[in-house]
Rosetta silent file (secondary structure, phi, psi, omega in degrees, C-alpha in Angstrom):
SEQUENCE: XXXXXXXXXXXXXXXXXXXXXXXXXXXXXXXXXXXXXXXXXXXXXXXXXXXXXXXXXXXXXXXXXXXXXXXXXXXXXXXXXXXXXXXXXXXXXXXXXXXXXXXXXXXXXXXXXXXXXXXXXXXXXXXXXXXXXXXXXXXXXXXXXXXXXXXXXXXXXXXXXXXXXXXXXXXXXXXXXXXXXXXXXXXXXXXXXXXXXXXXXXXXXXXXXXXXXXXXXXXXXXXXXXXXXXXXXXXXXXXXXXXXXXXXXXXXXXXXXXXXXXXXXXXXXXXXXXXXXXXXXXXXXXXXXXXXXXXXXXXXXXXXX
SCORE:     score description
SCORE:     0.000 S_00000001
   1 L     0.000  127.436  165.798  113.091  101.398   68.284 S_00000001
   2 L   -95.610 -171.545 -177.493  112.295  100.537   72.023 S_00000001
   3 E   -98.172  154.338  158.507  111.975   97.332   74.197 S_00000001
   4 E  -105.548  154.406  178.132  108.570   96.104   75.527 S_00000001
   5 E  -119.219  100.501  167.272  108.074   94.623   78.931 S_00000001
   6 E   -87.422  129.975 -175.996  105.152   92.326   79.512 S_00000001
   7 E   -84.908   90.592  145.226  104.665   92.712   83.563 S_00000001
   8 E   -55.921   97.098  165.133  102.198   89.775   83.384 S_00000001
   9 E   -69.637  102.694  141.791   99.727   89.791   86.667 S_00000001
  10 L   -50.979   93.376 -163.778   98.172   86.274   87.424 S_00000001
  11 L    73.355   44.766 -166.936   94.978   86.433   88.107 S_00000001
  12 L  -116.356  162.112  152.014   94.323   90.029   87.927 S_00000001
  13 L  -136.468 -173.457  164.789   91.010   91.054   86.891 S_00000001
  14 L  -128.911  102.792 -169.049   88.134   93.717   86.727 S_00000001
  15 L  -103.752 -166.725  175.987   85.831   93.364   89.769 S_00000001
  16 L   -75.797  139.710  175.688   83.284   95.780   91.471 S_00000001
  17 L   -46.820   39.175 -160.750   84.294   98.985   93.332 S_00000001
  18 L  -106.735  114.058 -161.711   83.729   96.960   96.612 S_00000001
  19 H   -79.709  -43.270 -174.681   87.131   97.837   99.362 S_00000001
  20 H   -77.477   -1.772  153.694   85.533   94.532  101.337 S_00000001
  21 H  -132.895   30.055 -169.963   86.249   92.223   98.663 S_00000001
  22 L  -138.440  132.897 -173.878   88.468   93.928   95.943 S_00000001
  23 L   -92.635  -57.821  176.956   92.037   94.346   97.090 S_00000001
  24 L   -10.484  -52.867  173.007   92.530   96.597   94.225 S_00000001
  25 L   -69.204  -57.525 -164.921   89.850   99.230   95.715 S_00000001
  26 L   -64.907  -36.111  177.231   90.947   98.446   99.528 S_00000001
  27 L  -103.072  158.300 -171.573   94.811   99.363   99.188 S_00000001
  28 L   -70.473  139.511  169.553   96.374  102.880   98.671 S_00000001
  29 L  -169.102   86.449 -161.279   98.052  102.849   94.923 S_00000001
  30 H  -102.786  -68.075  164.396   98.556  106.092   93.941 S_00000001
  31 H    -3.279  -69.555 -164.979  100.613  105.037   90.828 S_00000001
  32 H   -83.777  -24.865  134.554   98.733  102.750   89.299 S_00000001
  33 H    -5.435  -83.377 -157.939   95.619  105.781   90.196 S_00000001
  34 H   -85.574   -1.993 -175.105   97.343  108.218   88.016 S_00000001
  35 H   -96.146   10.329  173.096   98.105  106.171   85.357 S_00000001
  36 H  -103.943  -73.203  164.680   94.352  105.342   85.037 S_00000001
  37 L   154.036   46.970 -153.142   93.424  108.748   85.179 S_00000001
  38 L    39.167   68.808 -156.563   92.594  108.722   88.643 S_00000001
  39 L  -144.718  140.215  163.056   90.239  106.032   88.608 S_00000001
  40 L   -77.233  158.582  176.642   90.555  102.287   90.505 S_00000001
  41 L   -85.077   86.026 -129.851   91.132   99.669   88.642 S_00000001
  42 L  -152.166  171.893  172.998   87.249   98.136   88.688 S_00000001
  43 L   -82.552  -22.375  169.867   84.845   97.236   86.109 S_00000001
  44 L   -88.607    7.284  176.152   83.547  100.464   86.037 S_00000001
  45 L   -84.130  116.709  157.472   86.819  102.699   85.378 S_00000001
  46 L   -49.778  151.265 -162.372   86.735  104.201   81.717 S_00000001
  47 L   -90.353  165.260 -165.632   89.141  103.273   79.272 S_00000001
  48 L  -137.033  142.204 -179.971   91.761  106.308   79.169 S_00000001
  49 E  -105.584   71.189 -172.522   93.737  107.712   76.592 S_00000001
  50 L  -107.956  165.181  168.325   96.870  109.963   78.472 S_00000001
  51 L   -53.616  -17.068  169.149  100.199  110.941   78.057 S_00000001
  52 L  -112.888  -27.154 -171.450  101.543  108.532   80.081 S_00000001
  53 L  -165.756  149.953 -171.393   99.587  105.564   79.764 S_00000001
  54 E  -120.586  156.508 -172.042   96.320  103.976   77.878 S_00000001
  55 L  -144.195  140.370 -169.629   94.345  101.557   79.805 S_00000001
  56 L  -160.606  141.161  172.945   90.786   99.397   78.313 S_00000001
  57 E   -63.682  153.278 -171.350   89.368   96.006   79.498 S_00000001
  58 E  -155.542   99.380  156.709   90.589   93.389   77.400 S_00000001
  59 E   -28.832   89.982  152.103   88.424   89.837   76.905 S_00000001
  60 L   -73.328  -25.311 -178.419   89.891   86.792   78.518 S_00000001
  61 L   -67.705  -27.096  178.117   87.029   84.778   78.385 S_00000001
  62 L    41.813   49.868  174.920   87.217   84.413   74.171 S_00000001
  63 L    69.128   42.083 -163.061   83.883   82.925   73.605 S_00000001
  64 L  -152.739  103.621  175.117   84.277   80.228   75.506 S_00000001
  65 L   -50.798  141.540 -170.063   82.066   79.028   78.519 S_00000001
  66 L   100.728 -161.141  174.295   83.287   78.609   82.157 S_00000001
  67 L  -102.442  104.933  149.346   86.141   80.196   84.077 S_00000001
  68 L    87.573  -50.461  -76.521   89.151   80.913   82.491 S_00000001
  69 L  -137.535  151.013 -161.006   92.129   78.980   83.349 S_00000001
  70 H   -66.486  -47.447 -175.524   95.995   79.800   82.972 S_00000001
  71 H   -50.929  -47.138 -159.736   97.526   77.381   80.996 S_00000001
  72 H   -69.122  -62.266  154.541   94.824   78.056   77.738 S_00000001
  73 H    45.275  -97.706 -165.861   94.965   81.793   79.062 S_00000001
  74 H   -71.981  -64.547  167.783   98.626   82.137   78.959 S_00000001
  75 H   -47.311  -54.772 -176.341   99.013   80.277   75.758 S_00000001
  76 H   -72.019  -11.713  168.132   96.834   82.502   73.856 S_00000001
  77 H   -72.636  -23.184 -170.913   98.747   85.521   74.838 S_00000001
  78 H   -82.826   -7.802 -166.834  101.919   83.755   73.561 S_00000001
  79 H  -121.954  -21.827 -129.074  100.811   81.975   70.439 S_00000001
  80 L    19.230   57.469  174.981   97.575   84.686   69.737 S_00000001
  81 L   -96.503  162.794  147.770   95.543   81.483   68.948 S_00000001
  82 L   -81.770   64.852 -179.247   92.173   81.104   70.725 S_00000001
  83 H   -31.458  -67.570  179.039   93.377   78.205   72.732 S_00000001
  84 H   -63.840   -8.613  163.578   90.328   77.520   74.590 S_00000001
  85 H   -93.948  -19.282  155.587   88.075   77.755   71.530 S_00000001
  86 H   -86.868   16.764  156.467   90.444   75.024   69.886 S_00000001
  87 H   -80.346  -54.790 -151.922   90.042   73.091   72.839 S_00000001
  88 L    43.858   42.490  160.010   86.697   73.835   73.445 S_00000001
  89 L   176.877  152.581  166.115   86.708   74.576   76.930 S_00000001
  90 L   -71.215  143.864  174.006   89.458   76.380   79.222 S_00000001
  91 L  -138.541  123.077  179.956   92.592   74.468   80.918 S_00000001
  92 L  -149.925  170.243   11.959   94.802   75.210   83.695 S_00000001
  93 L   -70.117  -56.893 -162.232   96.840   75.566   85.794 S_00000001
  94 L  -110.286  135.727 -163.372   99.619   73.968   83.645 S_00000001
  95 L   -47.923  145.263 -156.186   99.541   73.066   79.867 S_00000001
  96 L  -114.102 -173.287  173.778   98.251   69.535   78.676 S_00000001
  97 H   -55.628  -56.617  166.430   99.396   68.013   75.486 S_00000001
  98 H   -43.536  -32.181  172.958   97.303   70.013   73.202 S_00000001
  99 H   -74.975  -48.480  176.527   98.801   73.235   74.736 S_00000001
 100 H   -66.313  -58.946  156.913  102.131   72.300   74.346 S_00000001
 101 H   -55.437  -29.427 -178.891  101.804   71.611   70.975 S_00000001
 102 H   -59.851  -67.531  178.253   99.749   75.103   70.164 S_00000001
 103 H   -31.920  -13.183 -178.423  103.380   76.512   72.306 S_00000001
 104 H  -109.215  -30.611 -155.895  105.692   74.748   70.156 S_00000001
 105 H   -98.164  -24.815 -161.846  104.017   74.951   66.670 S_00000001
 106 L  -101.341    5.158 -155.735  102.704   78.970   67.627 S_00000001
 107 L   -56.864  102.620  172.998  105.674   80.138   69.865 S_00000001
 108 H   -37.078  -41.007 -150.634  106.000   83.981   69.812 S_00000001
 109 H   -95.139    4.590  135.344  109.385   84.086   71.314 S_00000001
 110 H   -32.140  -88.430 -177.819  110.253   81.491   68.392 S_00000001
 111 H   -44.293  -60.281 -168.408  108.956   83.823   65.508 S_00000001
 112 H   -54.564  -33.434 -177.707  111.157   86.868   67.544 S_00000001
 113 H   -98.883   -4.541  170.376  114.035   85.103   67.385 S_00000001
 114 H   -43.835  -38.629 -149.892  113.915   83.774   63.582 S_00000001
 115 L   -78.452   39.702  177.286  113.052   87.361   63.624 S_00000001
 116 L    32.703   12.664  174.427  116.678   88.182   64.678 S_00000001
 117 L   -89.913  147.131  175.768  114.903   90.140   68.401 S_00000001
 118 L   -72.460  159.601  147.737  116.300   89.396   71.614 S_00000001
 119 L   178.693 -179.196 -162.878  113.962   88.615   74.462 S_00000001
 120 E  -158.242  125.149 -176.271  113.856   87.286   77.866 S_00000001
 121 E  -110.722  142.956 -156.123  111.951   86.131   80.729 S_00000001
 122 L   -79.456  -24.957  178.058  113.220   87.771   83.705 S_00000001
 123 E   -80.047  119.259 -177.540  112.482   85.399   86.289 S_00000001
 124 E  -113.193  154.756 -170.646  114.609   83.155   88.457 S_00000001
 125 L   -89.444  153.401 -164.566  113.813   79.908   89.636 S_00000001
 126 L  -114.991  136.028  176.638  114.915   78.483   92.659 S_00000001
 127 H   -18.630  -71.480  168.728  117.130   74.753   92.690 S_00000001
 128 H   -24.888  -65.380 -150.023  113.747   72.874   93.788 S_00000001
 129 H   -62.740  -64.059  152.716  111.806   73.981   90.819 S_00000001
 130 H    -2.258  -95.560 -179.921  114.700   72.685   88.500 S_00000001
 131 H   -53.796  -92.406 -144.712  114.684   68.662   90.142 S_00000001
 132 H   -33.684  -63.131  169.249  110.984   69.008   90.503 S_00000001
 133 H    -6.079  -83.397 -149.211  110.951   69.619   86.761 S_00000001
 134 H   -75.575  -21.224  165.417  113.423   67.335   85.845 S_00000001
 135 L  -110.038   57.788  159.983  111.405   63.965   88.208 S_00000001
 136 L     2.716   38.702  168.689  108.715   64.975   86.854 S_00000001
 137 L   -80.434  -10.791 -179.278  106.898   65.867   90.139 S_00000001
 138 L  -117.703  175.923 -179.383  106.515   69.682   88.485 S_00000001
 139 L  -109.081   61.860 -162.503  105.099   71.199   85.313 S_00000001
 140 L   -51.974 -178.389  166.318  105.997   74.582   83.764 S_00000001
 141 L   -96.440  178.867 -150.373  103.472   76.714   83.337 S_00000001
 142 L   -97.265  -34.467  162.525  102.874   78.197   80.015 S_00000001
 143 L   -84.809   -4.142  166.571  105.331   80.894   80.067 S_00000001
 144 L   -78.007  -37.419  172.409  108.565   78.816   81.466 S_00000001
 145 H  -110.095   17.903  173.046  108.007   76.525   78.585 S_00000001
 146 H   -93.641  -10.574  177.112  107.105   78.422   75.632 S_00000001
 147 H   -75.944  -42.867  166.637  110.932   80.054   76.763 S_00000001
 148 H   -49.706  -63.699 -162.468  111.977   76.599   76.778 S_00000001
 149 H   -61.365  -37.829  166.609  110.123   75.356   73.771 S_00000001
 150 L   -39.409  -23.922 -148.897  111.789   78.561   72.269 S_00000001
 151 L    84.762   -7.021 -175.553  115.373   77.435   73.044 S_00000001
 152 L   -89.057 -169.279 -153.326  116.013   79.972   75.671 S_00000001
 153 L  -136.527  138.444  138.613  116.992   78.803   79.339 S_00000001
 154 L   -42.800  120.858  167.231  115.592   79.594   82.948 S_00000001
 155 E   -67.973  139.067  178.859  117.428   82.038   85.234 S_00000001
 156 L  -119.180 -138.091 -178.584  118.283   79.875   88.236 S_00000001
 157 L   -54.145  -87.866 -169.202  120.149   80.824   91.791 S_00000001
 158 H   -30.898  -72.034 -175.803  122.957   82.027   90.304 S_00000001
 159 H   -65.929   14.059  145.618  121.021   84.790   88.194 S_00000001
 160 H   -63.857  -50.192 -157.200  119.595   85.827   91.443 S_00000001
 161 L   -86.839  -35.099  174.177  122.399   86.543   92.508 S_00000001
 162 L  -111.898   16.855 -174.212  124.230   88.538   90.111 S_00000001
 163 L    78.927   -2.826 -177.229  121.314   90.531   89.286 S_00000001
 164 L   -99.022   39.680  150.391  120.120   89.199   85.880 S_00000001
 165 L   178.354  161.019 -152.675  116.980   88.142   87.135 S_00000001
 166 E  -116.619  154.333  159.536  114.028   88.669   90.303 S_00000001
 167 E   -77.400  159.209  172.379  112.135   86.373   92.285 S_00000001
 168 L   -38.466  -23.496 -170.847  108.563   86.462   91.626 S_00000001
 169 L  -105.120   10.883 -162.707  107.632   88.534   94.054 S_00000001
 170 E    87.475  -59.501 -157.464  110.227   91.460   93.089 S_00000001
 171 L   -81.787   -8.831  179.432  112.160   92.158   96.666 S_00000001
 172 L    71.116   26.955  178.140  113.515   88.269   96.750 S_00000001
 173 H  -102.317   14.584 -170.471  111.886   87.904  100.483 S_00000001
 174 H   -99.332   -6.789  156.549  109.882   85.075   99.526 S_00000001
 175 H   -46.785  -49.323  170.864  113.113   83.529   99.053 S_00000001
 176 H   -56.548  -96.309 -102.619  114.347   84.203  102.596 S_00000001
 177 H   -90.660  -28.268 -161.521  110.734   83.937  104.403 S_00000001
 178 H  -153.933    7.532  169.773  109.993   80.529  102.418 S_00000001
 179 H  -119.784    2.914 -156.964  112.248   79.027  100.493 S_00000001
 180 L    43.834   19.483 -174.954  115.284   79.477  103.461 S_00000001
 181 L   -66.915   99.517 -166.587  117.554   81.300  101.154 S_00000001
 182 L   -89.830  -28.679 -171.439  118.751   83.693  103.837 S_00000001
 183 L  -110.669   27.833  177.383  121.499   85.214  101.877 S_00000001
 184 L   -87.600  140.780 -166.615  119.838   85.588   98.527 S_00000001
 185 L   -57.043  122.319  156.890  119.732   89.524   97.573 S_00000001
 186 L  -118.858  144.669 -172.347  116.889   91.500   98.879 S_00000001
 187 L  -135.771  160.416 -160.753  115.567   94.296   97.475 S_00000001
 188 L   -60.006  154.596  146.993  113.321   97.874   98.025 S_00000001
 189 H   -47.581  -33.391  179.035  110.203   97.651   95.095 S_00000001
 190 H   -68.385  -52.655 -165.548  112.123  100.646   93.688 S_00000001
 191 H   -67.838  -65.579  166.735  115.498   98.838   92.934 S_00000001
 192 H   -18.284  -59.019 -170.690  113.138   95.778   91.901 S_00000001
 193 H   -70.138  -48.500 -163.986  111.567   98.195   89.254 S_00000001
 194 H   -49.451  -48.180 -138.001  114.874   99.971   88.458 S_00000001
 195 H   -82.580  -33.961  175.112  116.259   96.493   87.943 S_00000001
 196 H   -38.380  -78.511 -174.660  113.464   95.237   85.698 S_00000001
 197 H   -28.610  -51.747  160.139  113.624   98.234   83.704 S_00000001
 198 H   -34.246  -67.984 -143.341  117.783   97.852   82.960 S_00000001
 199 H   -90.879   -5.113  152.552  116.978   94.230   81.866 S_00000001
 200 H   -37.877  -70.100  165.841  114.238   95.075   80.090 S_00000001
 201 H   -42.894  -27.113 -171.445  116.340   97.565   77.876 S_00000001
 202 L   -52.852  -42.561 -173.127  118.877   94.712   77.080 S_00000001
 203 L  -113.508  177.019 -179.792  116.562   93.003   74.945 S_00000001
 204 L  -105.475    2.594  163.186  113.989   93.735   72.380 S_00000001
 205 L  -138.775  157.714  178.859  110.848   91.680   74.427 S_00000001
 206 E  -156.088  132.518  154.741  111.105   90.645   78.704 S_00000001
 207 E  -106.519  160.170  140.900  108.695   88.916   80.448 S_00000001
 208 E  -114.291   90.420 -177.917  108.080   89.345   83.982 S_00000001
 209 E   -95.863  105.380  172.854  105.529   86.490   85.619 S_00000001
 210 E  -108.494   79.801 -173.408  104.315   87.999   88.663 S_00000001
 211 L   -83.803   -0.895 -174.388  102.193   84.863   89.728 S_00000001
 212 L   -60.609  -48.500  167.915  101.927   85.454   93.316 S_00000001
 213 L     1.460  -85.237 -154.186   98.481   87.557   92.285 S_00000001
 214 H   -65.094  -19.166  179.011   96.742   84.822   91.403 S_00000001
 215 H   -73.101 -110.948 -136.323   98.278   82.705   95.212 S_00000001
 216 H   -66.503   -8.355  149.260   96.512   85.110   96.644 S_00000001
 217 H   -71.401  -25.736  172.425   93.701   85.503   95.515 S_00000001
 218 L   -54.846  -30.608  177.755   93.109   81.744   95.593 S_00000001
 219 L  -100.100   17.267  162.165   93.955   82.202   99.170 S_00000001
 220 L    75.142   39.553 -167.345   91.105   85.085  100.056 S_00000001
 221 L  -128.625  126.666 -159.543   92.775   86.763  102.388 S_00000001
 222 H   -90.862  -28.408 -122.982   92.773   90.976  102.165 S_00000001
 223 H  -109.425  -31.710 -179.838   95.599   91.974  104.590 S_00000001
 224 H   -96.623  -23.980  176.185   98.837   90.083  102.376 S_00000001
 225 H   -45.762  -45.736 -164.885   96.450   91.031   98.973 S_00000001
 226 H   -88.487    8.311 -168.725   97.051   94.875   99.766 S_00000001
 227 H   -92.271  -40.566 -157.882  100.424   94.436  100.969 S_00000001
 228 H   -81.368  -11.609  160.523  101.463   92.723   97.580 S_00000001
 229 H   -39.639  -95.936 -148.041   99.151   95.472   95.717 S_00000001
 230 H   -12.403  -48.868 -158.619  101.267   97.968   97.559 S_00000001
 231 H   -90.025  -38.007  152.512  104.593   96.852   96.359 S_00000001
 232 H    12.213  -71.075 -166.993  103.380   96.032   93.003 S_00000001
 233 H   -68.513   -8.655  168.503  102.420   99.633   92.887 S_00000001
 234 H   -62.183  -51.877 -176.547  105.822  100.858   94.123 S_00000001
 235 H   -58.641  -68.037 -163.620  107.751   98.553   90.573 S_00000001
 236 H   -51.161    8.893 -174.014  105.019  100.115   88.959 S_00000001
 237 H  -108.027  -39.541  173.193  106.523  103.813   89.485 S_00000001
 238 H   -59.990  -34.808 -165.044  109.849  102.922   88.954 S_00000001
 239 H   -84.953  -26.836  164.682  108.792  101.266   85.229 S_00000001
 240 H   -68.263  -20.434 -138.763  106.898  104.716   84.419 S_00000001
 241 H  -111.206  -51.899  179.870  109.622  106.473   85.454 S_00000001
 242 H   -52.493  -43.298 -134.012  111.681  104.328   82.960 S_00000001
 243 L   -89.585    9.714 -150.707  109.032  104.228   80.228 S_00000001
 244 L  -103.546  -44.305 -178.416  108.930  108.232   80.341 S_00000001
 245 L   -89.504   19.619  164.496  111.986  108.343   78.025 S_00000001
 246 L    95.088   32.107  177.569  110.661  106.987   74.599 S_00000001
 247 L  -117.885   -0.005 -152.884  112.869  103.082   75.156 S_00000001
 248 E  -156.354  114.330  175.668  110.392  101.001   76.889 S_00000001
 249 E   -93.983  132.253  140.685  106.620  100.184   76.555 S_00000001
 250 E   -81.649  118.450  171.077  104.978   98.381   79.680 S_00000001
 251 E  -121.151  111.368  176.641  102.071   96.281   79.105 S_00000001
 252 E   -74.511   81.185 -150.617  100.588   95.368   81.839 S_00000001
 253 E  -141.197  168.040  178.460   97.833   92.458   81.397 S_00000001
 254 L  -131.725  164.865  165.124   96.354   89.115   83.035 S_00000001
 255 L  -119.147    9.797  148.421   95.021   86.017   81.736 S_00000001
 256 L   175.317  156.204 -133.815   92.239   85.841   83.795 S_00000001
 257 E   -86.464 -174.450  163.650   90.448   87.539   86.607 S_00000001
 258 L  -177.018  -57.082  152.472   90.612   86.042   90.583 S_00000001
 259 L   -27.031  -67.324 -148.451   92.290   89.086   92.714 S_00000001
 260 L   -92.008   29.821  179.116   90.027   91.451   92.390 S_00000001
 261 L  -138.018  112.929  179.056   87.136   89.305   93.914 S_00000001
 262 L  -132.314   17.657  122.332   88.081   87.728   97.357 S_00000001
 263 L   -21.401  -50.203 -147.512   84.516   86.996   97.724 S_00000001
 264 L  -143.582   95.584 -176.592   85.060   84.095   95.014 S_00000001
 265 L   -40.356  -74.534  168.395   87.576   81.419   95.839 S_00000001
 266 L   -38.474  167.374  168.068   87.960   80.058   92.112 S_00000001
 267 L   -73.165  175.360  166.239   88.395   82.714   88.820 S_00000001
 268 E  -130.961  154.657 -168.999   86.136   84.729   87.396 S_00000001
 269 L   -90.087   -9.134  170.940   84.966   85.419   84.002 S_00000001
 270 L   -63.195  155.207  166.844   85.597   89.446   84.267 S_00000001
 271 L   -32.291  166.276 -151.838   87.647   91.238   81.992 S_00000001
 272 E  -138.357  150.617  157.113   91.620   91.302   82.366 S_00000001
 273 E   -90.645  165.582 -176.554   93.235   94.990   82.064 S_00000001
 274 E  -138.645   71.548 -156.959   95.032   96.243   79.347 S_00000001
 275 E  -111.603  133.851 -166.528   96.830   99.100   80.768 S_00000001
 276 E  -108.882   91.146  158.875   99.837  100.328   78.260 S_00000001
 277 E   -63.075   64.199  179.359  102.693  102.501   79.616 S_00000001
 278 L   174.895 -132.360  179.600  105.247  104.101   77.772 S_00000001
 279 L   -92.274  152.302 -177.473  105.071  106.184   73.901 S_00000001
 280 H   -68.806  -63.273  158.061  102.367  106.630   72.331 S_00000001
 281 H   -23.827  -39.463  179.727  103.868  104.841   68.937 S_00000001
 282 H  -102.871   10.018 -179.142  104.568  101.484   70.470 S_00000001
 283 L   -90.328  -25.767 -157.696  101.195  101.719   72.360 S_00000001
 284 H   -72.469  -50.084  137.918   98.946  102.107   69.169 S_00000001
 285 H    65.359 -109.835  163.578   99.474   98.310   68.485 S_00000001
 286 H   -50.232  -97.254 -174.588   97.862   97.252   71.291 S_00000001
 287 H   -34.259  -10.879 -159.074   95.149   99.613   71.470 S_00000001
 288 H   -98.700  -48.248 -169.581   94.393   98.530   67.829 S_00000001
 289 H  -103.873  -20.854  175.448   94.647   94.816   68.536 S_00000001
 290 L  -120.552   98.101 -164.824   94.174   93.361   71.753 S_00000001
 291 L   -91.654  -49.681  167.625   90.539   93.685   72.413 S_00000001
 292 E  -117.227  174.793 -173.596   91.501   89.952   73.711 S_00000001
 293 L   -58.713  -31.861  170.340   94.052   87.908   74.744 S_00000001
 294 H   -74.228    4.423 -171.003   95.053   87.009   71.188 S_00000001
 295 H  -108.427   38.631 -177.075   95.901   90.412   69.978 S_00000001
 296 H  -114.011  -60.269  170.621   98.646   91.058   72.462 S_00000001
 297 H   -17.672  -67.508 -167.593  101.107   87.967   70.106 S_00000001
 298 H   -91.118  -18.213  160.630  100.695   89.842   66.775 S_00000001
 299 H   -88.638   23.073 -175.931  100.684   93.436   68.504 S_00000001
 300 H  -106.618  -43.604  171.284  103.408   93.014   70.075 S_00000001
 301 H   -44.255  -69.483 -162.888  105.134   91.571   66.430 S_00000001
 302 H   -59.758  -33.772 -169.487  104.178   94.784   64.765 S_00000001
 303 H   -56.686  -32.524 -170.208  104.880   97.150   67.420 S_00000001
 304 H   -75.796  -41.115 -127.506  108.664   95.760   67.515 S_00000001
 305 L  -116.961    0.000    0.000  108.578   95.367   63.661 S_00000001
C-alpha cells in the first residue's frame, strides 16, 4: 500500500491560454508540461491518461451560483459533502458555524484515524498565528481545523526547524523576507520537494496547503505569480521523481479558480485541476470519483482502503 499527498493549490484554476493574464501560460514549467502531456494547464488542455500522471478538470462550482469561496470549497474536499449546496450559497475565506459543524460531524482525517491511518498536515505555523488564534483576532481556515477538529496538532517554529514541517511557500523565505525569522531554515524547491516527499511516506495521508496561490492572485500582479509558478514547478519534479517508485500518489487539486486569471481580482467559477501523479492503482479512485470536489473525501478512503 502507498501514501497519498494532497499538494492543495489555493486558488488555482482553469483559465484561457492568454500569457497576459494567465500566469500559468506566461511562466516556463516544463514539469508540470510533461506531466500534462505537453499541454498548459488552461481550459482548453485535454484530459490525459499517461504513465506518469492523469490530469481532467474537476467541478468546484457544485451547482451552486456565484464564485466559489474557500472555506465551503475546502470543506467539501474534506468532508465530500456539497457544502455550498447545504448552505445554499458559497462561504469563505474562513469557516462559519455551519462549516465547522459539517468539519466536525464529516471530518475525513477523523474517519482515517478510527480507521487506524496515519496522516498529517505538513505545514508549520509561525508563533503569531498561534496567539492570533488563541485572542481570537484569527480564524483557521478549513484545513488547520478539520486537523484540529480531528485531534491532531499544528506544526509550529520548532517543526520548522527540525525538519518535520515547511512554510507555505516551500523554501521558508517568506519567513525571513516577512515574518523576520532570519535564522529559520531555508531551502532549494528541490530539498522542499525531497522533504515533502520523506514526510509524506511517514504517514498513510499529508496535506500540504500551498495558499500563497490564491495571495497572489488576489494581488494581480504577473512578475511574483511566475516566480511562485516557477518554484512550484521545481517541488513538483522532485514529488514525480518520488511518486515514480509505486509509494506515493500526488494529487494535485484547488478549491476554486483565481490564479489563472489576473484579469479578475475576485475568483472565478472555472474548473479546478485534477492532475494525479504517481501508480496507476491508487490513481483509478480519483479518476472514477472526483468529477467534483466531493469525490476527492471518499476516493481518497478507497484508494487507501
Amino acid at each position: 500500500m502507498g501514501s497519498v499527498l494532497l499538494l492543495f493549490l489555493d486558488g488555482v484554476g482553469l483559465g484561457a491560454p492568454d500569457p497576459t493574464r494567465n500566469p500559468l501560460v506566461a511562466a516556463e514549467l516544463p514539469t508540470l508540461r510533461r506531466l500534462m502531456g505537453g499541454q498548459d494547464l488552461t481550459l482548453e488542455a485535454r484530459a490525459v491518461e499517461g504513465e506518469e500522471a492523469t490530469f481532467f478538470p474537476c467541478d468546484a462550482n457544485l451547482g451552486v451560483e456565484g464564485k466559489p469561496q474557500s472555506a465551503s470549497g475546502q470543506a467539501s474536499l474534506l468532508t465530500g459533502v456539497n457544502v455550498p449546496s447545504q448552505l445554499g450559497f458559497h462561504y469563505g475565506p474562513k469557516p462559519n458555524r455551519s462549516i465547522r459543524a459539517l468539519l466536525k460531524d464529516r471530518n475525513l482525517l477523523a474517519t482515517l484515524s478510527r480507521r487506524g491511518r496515519r496522516h498529517s498536515l505538513l505545514n508549520a505555523y509561525p508563533p503569531a498565528y498561534f496567539e492570533g488564534v488563541r485572542s481570537g483576532h484569527r480564524l483557521h481556515s478549513a484545513i488547520p481545523l478539520a486537523v484540529e477538529l480531528a485531534g491532531g496538532e499544528l506544526a509550529n517554529e520548532e517543526g520548522l526547524r527540525r525538519g518535520s514541517a515547511l512554510s507555505a511557500d516551500f523554501t521558508g523565505d517568506g519567513w525571513r523576507r516577512r515574518l523576520g525569522y532570519s535564522d529559520t531554515p531555508l531551502l532549494t524547491p528541490q530539498e522542499a520537494g525531497q522533504r515533502i516527499a520523506e514526510l509524506a511516506r511517514r504517514v498513510d495521508f499529508a496535506i500540504f496547503d500551498h495558499w500563497p496561490t490564491d495571495y497572489a492572485g488576489h494581488k494581480g500582479e504577473m512578475e511574483p505569480a511566475v516566480e511562485l509558478l516557477r518554484i512550484l514547478d521545481q517541488v513538483l519534479e522532485l514529488l514525480a521523481q518520488a511518486a515514480r517508485n509505486d509509494s506515493l500518489l500526488v494529487v494535485v487539486t484547488s478549491d476554486h479558480g483565481n490564479l489563472e486569471d489576473l484579469s479578475e481580482r475576485g475568483h472565478t467559477r472555472n474548473p479546478v485541476p485534477a492532475l494525479l501523479i504517481g501508480p496507476r492503482p491508487l490513481r483509478a479512485p480519483f479518476v472514477q470519483r472526483m468529477q467534483d470536489l466531493t469525490g476527492f473525501a471518499p476516493a481518497l478512503l478507497e484508494a487507501l482502503d
